[in-house]
C-alpha positions, 0 to 999 in steps of 0.5 A: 485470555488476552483475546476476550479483552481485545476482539469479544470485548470488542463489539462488532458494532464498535468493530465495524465502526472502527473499520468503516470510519477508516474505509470512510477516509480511505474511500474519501483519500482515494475518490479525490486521488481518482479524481485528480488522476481522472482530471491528469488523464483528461488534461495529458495526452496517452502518451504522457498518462503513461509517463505520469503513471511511471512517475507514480510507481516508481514513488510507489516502489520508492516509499518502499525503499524508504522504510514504509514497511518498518510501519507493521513492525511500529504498530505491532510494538508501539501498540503492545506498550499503547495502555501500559508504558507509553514511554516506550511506545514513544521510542518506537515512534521516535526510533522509526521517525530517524531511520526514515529521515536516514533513508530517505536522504540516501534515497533521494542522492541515489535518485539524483545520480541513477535517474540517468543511467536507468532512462538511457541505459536500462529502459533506453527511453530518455523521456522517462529521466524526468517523472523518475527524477521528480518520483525520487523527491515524492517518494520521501514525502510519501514515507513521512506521510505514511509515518504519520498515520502509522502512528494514528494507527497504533494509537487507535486514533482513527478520527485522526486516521481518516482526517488525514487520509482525507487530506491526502486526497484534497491537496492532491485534487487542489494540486492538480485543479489549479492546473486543470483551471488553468489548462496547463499541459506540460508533463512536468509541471503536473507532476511537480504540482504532485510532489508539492503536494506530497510535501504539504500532506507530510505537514498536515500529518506532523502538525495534527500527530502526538508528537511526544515521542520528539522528545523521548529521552529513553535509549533507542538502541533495543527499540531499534533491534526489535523494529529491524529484526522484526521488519526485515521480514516485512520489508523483504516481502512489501518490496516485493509486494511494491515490485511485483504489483507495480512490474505490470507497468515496468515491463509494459513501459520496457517491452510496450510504449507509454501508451500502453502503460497509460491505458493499462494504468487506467484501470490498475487505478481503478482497482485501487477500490478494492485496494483501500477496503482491505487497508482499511480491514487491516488498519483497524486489525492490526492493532487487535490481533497483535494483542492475540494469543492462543490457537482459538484465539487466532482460529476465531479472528480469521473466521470472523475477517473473512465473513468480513472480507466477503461482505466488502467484496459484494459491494463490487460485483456491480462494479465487476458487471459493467467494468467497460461502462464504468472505465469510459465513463470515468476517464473517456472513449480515449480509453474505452479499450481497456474494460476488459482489462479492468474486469480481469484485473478486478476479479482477481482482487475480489477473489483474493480479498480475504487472503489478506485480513487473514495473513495479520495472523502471522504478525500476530505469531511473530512468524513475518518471514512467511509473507516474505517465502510467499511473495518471494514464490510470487514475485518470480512467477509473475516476472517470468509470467510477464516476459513470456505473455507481455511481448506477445498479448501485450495489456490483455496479457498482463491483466492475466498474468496479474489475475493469476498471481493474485489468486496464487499469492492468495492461496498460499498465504491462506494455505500457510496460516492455517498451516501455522495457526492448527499447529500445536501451540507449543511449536510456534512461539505465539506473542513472544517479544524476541530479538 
């Protein structure tokens, strides 16, 4: 079976290996983002955290539109091919590579005619046009960049993986140290310096990546049916990952000021932790489970991710305990009302942690139309969620809310799997390659 050549053979020391060595450059990507972000905080004023904040989101919901999700899609494929036709694992690479290049041009001339219209007219705060022009030009570095580690991450290059996420997080600390040495203030400079680093990660990435698939001569076009058929789904469903984790900060900066978006955004950063322990689960997964078949197979790889899951998850709890020491001690008494918020906001993710290893399993059955069902559920809950608690609990609302979805979003995609993966295996096309 496909399974004792993949997981069994696999060792769990070489396993956990793989998974720490990545955590390793994720924790090292995010500790240096934290710090830039803490230094950010240190050098602008509330106010302005909370418009570099909407800077950040709307990069976040613009690597989205760019195609980033096309990147489960890439590996699930690429990584078929990996060990026996590289050429065309290459297709893929290069199939992918010009669809964000095409994007991200739309993109970025949508961006330079709507930033606008949707500062004046939509959320009537003019003082936002400038962080979302500036997010429109991040977000198209932040794509490539994320292209380049999809492919160390379908290759299985993982020293590579974690090198670059390494980079990531010392061009961001270079960016804004040069700023902080020299005292510079001014809003827009920082998030220029930001932009500017961006671009210098997406070098870094296609200077160290194979780049054979440049040159691949092969035809594109059902290597361009399979990616899309396949990553409409997951498309559908991260947009509305994107959108419903970052509508938090949009509603607050809709209903709220740009002082309560930055002190909630404080300890939403935060959470980001527990963010990359499970990227770096479904990194190293990813690539294995696609490779998975059979109804044991796939019932054996979501016991073992979620004993997995739970170990990853105690390593927070001291975290947990001491949220408002933590929270003051990182960013200052300038935010030291926000612990309770960062406890609520962590909980949740804690809870929900192991939903997430677990839900590769529909990847691995071809079925990635149920991330988007469930996040669908999701998203609409939380929206209404949002514009019924916002206006009146303001932050402390939206930490509830948040709470509450992660758990819901959790619950369903566990509830699904199990669904799917204890039905006969006649009913369900497992590892089957369709158009």
């Amino acid at each position: 079976m496909v399974y004792s050549e993949t997981m069994k053979e696999t060792s769990n020391k070489k396993l956990f290996k793989q998974i720490f060595m990545v955590l390793g450059g994720q924790t090292v990507r995010t500790g240096l983002g934290f710090l830039a972000i803490i230094m950010t905080a240190r050098l602008l004023s509330v106010e302005d955290f909370g418009l570099f904040s909407i800077f950040l989101a709307a990069v976040a919901l613009g690597t989205e539109l760019t195609g980033k999700s096309m990147d489960w899609g890439l590996v699930r494929f690429a990584s078929r091919h990996m060990d026996t036709v590289e050429d065309k694992s290459n297709v893929y690479f290069k199939t992918v590579f010009k669809i964000r290049l095409v994007v991200s041009i739309i993109i970025i001339l949508c961006g330079l005619g709507l930033v606008g219209f949707i500062a004046h007219d939509i959320f009537k705060k003019p003082e936002y046009e400038a962080p979302l022009f500036l997010a429109s030009l991040g977000t198209i570095a932040m794509s490539l960049w994320w292209f380049t580690l999809a492919v160390a991450q379908a290759k299985e290059k993982f020293t590579l993986h974690a090198l670059l996420n390494c980079s990531n997080g010392v061009l961001k600390v270079a960016a804004v140290g040069i700023l902080f040495y020299l005292n510079i203030k001014v809003l827009e400079t920082v998030l220029s310096a930001y932009v500017l680093s961006f671009f210098a990660m997406f070098l870094v990435g296609m200077i160290f990546i194979p780049k054979q698939f440049l040159t691949e001569q092969q035809a594109e076009k059902g290597a361009v049916s399979e990616i899309l058929h396949f990553s409409k789904w997951t498309l559908a469903a991260n947009l509305m990952v994107i959108v419903q984790v970052q509508s938090a900060i949009f509603f607050l900066g809709y209903f709220e000021d740009a002082t309560s978006v930055g002190k909630f955004s404080s300890a939403w950063n935060l959470i980001y932790g527990i963010d990359i322990a499970v990227l770096a689960l479904i990194t190293v997964l990813l690539p294995k489970v696609s490779k998975l078949e059979g109804q044991k197979d796939l019932s054996d790889y979501m016991k073992k991710s979620f004993l997995i899951s739970v170990v990853l998850a105690a390593l927070f709890i001291p975290v947990l305990i001491y949220g408002e020491e933590f929270i003051v001690l990182v960013y200052s008494d300038k935010f030291s009302d926000v612990g309770l918020i960062f406890q609520i906001l962590l909980l949740g993710s804690l809870i929900s942690l192991p939903a997430h290893p677990i839900s590769l399993v529909l990847l691995s059955m071809d079925q990635p139309k149920f991330f988007a069902y469930v996040w669908g559920v999701v998203l609409i809950v939380t929206c209404l969620g949002y514009m019924i608690v916002i206006p009146q609990f303001s932050m402390t609302g939206a930490a509830v809310v948040s709470f509450a979805m992660k758990i819901l979003q959790g619950i369903l995609i566990v509830v699904v799997c199990f669904v799917l993966v204890n039905r006969s295996e006649s009913s369900i096309p497992i590892a089957e390659e369709r158009l």
